[in-house]
C-alpha positions in Angstrom: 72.8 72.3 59.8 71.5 75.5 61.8 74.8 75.6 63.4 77.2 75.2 60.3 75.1 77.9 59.2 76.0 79.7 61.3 80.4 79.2 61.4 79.7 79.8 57.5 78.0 83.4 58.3 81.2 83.8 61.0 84.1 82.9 58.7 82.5 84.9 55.7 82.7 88.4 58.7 86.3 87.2 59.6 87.7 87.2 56.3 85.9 90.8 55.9 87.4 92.2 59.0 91.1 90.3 57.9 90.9 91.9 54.6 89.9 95.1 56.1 92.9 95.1 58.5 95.2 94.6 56.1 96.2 91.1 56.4 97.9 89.6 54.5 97.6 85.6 55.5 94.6 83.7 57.2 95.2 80.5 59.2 91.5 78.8 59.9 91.7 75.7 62.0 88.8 73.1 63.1 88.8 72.0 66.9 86.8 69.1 68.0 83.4 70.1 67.7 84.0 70.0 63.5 86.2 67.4 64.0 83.3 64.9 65.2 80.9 66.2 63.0 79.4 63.9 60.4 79.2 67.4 58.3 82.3 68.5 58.9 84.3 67.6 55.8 81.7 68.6 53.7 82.1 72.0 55.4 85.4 72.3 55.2 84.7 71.8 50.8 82.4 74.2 51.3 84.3 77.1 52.6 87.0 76.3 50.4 85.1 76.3 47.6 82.9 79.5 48.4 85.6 81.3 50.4 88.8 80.7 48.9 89.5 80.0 53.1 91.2 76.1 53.7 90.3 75.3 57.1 93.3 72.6 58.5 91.3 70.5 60.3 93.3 70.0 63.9 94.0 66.4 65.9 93.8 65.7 69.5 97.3 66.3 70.0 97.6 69.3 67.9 94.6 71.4 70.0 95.8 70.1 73.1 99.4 72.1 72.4 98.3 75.3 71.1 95.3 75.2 73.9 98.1 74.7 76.2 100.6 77.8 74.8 97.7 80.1 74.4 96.2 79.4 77.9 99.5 79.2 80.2 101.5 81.6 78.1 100.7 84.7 79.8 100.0 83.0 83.1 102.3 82.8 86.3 101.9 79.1 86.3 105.4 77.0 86.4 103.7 73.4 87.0 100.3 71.7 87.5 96.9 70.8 84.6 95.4 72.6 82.1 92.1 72.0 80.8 90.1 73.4 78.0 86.4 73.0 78.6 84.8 74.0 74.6 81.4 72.8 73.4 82.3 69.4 72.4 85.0 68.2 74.0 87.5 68.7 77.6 90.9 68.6 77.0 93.2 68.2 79.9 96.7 68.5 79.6 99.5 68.3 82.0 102.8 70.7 82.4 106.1 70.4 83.9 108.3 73.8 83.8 106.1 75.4 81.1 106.2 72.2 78.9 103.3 70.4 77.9 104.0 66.6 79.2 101.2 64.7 78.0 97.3 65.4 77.1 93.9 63.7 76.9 90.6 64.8 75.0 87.1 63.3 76.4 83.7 63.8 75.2 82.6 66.2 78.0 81.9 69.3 76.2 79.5 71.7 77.6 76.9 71.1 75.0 77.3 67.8 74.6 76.6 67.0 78.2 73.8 69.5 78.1 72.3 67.9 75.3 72.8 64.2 76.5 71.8 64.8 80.0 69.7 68.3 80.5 66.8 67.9 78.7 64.4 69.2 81.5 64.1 72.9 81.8 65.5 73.5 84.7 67.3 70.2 84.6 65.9 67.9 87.5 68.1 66.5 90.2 68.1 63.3 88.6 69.2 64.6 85.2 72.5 66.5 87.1 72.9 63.0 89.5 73.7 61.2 85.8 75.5 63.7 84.5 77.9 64.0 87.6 78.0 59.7 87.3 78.7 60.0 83.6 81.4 62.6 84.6 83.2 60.8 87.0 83.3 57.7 85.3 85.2 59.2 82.4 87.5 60.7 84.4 88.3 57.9 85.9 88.8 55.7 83.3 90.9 58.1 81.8 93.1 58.3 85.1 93.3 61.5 85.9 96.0 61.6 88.8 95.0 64.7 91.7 97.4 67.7 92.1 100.7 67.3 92.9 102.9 69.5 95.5 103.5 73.0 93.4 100.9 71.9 90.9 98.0 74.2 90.0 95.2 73.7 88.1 94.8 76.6 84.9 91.4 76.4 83.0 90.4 78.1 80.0 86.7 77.6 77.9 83.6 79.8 77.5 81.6 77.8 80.1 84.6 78.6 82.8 85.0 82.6 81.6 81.1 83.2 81.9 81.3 81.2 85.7 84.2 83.2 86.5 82.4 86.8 85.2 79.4 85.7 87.4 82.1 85.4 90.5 83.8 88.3 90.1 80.3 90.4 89.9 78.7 89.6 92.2 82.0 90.0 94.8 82.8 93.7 93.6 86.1 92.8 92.2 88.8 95.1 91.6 89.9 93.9 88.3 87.7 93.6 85.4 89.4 91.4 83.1 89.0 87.7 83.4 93.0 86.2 82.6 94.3 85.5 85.6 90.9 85.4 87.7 91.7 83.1 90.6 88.0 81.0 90.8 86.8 79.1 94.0 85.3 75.7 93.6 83.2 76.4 95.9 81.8 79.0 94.0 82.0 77.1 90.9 79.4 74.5 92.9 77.6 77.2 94.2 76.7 78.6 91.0 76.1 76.0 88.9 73.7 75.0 92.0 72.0 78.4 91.5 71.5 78.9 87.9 70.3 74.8 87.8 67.3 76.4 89.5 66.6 78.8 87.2 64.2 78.4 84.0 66.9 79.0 80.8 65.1 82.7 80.2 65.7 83.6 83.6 69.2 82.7 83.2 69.8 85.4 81.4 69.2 87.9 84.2 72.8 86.9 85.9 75.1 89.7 85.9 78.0 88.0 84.0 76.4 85.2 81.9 76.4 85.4 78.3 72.6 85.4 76.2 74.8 82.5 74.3 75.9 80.2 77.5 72.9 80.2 78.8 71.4 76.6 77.3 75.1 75.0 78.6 76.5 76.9 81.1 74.9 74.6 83.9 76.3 71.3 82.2 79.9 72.7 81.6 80.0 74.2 85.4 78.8 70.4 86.4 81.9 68.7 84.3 84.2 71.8 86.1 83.0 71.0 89.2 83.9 67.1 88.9 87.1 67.8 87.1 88.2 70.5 89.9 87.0 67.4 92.6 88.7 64.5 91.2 91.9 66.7 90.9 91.9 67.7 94.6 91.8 71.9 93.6 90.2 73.7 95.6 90.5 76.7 92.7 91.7 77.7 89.4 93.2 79.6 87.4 91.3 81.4 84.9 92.8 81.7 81.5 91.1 84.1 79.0 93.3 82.9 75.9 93.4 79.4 74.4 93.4 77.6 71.0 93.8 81.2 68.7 96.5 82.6 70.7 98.1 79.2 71.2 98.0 78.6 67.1 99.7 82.3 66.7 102.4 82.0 69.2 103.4 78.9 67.6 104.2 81.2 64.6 107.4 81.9 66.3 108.0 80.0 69.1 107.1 76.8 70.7 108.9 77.6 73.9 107.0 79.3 76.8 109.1 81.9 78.4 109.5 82.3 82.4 106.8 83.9 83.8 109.6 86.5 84.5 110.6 87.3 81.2 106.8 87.0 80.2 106.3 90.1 82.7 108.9 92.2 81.6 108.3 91.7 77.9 104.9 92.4 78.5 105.8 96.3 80.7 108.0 97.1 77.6 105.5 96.2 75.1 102.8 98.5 77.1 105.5 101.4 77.7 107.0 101.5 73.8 103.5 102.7 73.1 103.8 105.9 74.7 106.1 109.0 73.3 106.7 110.5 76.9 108.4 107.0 77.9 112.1 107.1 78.0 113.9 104.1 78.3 117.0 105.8 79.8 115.3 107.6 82.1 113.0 104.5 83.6 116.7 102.3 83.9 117.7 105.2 86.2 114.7 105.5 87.9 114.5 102.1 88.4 118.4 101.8 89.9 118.0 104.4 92.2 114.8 103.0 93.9 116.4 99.6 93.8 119.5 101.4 95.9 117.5 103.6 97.8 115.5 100.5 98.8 118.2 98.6 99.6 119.7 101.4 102.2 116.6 101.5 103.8 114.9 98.4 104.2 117.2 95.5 103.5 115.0 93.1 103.3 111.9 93.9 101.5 108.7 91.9 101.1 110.0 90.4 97.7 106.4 90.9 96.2 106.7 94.8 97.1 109.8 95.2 96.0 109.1 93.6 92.8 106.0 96.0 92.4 108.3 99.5 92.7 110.7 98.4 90.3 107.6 98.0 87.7 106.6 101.1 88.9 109.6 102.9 88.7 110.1 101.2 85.2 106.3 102.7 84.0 106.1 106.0 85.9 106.5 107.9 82.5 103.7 106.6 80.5 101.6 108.7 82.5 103.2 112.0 81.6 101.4 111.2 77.9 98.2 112.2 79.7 99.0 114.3 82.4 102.1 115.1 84.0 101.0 116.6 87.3 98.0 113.0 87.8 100.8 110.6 86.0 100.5 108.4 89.3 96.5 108.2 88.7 97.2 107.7 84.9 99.5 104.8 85.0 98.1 103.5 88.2 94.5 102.8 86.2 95.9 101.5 82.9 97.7 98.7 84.7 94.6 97.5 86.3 93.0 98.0 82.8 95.8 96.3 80.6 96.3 92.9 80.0 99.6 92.0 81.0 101.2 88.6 80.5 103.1 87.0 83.1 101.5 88.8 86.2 98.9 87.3 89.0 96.2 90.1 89.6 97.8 90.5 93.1 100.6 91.5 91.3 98.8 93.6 89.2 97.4 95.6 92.2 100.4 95.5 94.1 101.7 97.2 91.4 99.0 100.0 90.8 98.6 100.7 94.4 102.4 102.1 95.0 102.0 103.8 91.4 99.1 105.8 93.0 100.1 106.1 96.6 103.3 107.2 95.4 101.1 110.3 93.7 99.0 110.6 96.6 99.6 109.7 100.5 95.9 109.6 101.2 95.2 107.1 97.8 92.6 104.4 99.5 94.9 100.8 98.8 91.6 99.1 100.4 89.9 99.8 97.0 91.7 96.9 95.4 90.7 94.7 98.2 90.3 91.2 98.2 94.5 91.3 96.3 95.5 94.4 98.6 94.6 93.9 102.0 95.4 96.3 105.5 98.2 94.1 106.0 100.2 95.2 102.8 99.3 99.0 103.7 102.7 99.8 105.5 104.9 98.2 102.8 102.9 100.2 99.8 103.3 103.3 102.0 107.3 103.0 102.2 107.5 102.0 98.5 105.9 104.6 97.3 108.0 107.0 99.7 110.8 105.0 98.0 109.5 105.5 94.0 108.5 109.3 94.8 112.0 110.1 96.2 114.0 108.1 93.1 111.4 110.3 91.2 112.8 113.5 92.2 116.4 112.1 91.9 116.1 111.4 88.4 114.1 114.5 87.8 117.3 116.5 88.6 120.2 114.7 87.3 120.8 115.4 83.4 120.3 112.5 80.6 123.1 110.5 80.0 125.2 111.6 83.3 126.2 108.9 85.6 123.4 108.2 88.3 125.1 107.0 92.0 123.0 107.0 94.9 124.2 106.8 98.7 121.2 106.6 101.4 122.1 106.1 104.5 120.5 105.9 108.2 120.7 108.2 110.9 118.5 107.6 113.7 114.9 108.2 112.0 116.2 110.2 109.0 117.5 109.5 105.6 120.3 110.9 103.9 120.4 110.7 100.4 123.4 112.3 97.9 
C-alpha cells in the first residue's frame, strides 16, 4: 500500500511537470511490477478516476519490445541479448541485426529476490548460496542458450546503472555518463561481494549507489552475476535508456536504424543547436580532411579516421563559445553529450583529435582506459590533418568549389 502510495504521489508530479511543459498528450504504461500486483487494477481505477491519467497496463511481450528499442537504440550493438533487470521482474530478450527475435520474462526482479531471499542484514552466505541456486535454476529451465560468435550481451535496469556508477568511480573514468559503460563481470562479482558485507546504512557510503538501491542492489547484482555466467559474457554493455524511451520511439518508428546512421543523426541533432554551425562549411571541412587524409596516409586506422571526419563535421559548434578555445569547447561537450550510436572509445577518440587538433601538447592519456599510448601517433596526425582542412576552408569563400591536391615529397606535404 506504502508503495502504491507512493507511484500515486509520482504520477500526480508527472502530470504537473507535463502540463507545465506544455504537453499536450500523456502516455502512462504499467510494467510488471503493477502488472503482478493484486492492487494493481484497483490502481489503475484509481488514477483514472482521481487523475483523469489511463494507465495501459503493458504484457510480457509488449515491455520486452520497447525495453529492447529503448535500450539498443542508441547503442553500437548489431547482434547478441538484452536484458532488463527492474524490481519485479528480468526480461531477456534476444536480437539479430537490430531486430528483437524472441523474449522471456522471469520472476527475478531485484526486489523480489531481495525480499524472498535477503532477509538477514547483511545477508548471510547461506541466504546468497539459495538465491544463486534459485537463480540458476530459472535460468535454466527457461534455456537460456550462452553467447554466440559476434553476440554481446546489452543490459539496462536500476540495479545494473547503480553497479556500473560504483565501477566507473572508483576507476577514475573519463566519461561520466553511464549509456554505453562497458561493465566487467568480474567487477560485477566483486561488488556485489563487497557491498553483501556491508550493514544496509553503511551501504549508502559507496560512491555511486543510490540512498534508494540500497535494500536491493546486492540481490539484483547476484541475478546479474548468474545471468552474465550462464550466458558465457565476460561483460556488458550498459544501457542507460529502456521501457520510456523504447515506448516513445515506437511513436514513429519500430525499426532500429544502423548504428551508423544512429551516429550521424545524432552529430546533426547536437550541431543544429548551435547558430555558429554551418552546414556548408562542415561538408567542406569534412571533404578536404577526407582528401587530405587520403594523400597522406592511405590507409588509416578506420576508428581514427572515422573520429576526424566527426571532428571535422563539429569543429564549428565551438565558435558559439569561443572561437580562439573552439577545440577545448567542442572537445568537452562530446565527452559530456549523450550521443546515440557511439561506443565511449569512440567518443574519446573523437574528443581527443578535437583537442589535439587545438593544442599539440593536449594530454590524450587523460581519457585513458578508451585512449591509450598506443593511439597517441594516429590522434597526432589526425589532428595535423583536421587543423590543416581547418585553415583550407577558412580561406576559400562560401559556396566556391573546394578541390584539394596533397601530395608527397620526401617528408613534406604539398597541398593546393
Amino acid at each position: 500500500a506504502e508503495a502504491l502510495e507512493r507511484a500515486f504521489e509520482a504520477l500526480a508530479d508527472f502530470r504537473a511537470i507535463a502540463r507545465g511543459s506544455g504537453a499536450s498528450r500523456m502516455i502512462a504504461v504499467g510494467t510488471s511490477a503493477l502488472r503482478d500486483s493484486a492492487n494493481g487494477p484497483a490502481f489503475m481505477r484509481r488514477v483514472r478516476r482521481e487523475q483523469g491519467i489511463r494507465i495501459s497496463q503493458l504484457s510480457e511481450v509488449e515491455e520486452a519490445r520497447y525495453g529492447f528499442l529503448g535500450a539498443v537504440g542508441g547503442l553500437p550493438a548489431e547482434h547478441g541479448v538484452l536484458f532488463d533487470l527492474g524490481g519485479g521482474s528480468l526480461q531477456i530478450a534476444r536480437f539479430r541485426g537490430r531486430r528483437l527475435l524472441g523474449a522471456t520474462s522471469l520472476p527475478l526482479g531485484a526486489l523480489r529476490v531481495s525480499d524472498a531471499f535477503l532477509r538477514s542484514d547483511p545477508p548471510s552466505p547461506r541466504e546468497m548460496r539459495k538465491l544463486r541456486e534459485h537463480a540458476r535454476g530459472l535460468l535454466g529451465e527457461a534455456g537460456i542458450a550462452p553467447l554466440g560468435e559476434g553476440e554481446r550481451l546489452v543490459g539496462t535496469g536500476g540495479t545494473l546503472r547503480n553497479v556500473a556508477k560504483i565501477d566507473q568511480r572508483a576507476s577514475g573514468y573519463p566519461i561520466s555518463r553511464l549509456h554505453g559503460y562497458v561493465l566487467a563481470r568480474r567487477r560485477v562479482h566483486e561488488i556485489a561481494t563487497a557491498l553483501a558485507a556491508r550493514r544496509q546504512k553503511k551501504r549508502s557510503r559507496v560512491p555511486g549507489l543510490n540512498e534508494d538501491r540500497r535494500d536491493s542492489v546486492v540481490g539484483g547484482a547476484i541475478v546479474i552475476d548468474n545471468l552474465m555466467d550462464v550466458l558465457g559474457a565476460t561483460e556488458a554493455l550498459v544501457s542507460g535508456q529502456g521501457v520510456r524511451e523504447g515506448l516513445a520511439l515506437s511513436l514513429t518508428t519500430e525499426t532500429l536504424a544502423a548504428p551508423e546512421a544512429a551516429r550521424a543523426a545524432s552529430l546533426q541533432a547536437l550541431a543544429g543547436r548551435f547558430a555558429g554551425w554551418s552546414g556548408e562549411r562542415a561538408r567542406r571541412r569534412e571533404a578536404a580532411a577526407g582528401a587530405l587524409l587520403h594523400s597522406l596516409e592511405p590507409w588509416p586506422d578506420p576508428e581514427v579516421r572515422e573520429a576526424l571526419l566527426e571532428a571535422a563535421r563539429l569543429l564549428d559548434i565551438g565558435r558559439t563559445v569561443d572561437f580562439f578555445d573552439r577545440h577545448d569547447h567542442v572537445a568537452d561537450l562530446v565527452l559530456a553529450t549523450d550521443l546515440a550510436g557511439f561506443s565511449h572509445r569512440q567518443v574519446a577518440l573523437l574528443s581527443a583529435v578535437l583537442r589535439k587538433a587545438g593544442d599539440e601538447d593536449a594530454p590524450a592519456r587523460s581519457l585513458a582506459p578508451l585512449v591509450t599510448g598506443e593511439d597517441r601517433r594516429a590522434i597526432e596526425r589526425a589532428a595535423v590533418v583536421l587543423a590543416l582542412a581547418d585553415e583550407i576552408t577558412e580561406r576559400c569563400p562560401p559556396g566556391t568549389p573546394l578541390t584539394v591536391d596533397c601530395r608527397r615529397r620526401g617528408h613534406d606535404a604539398v597541398v593546393s
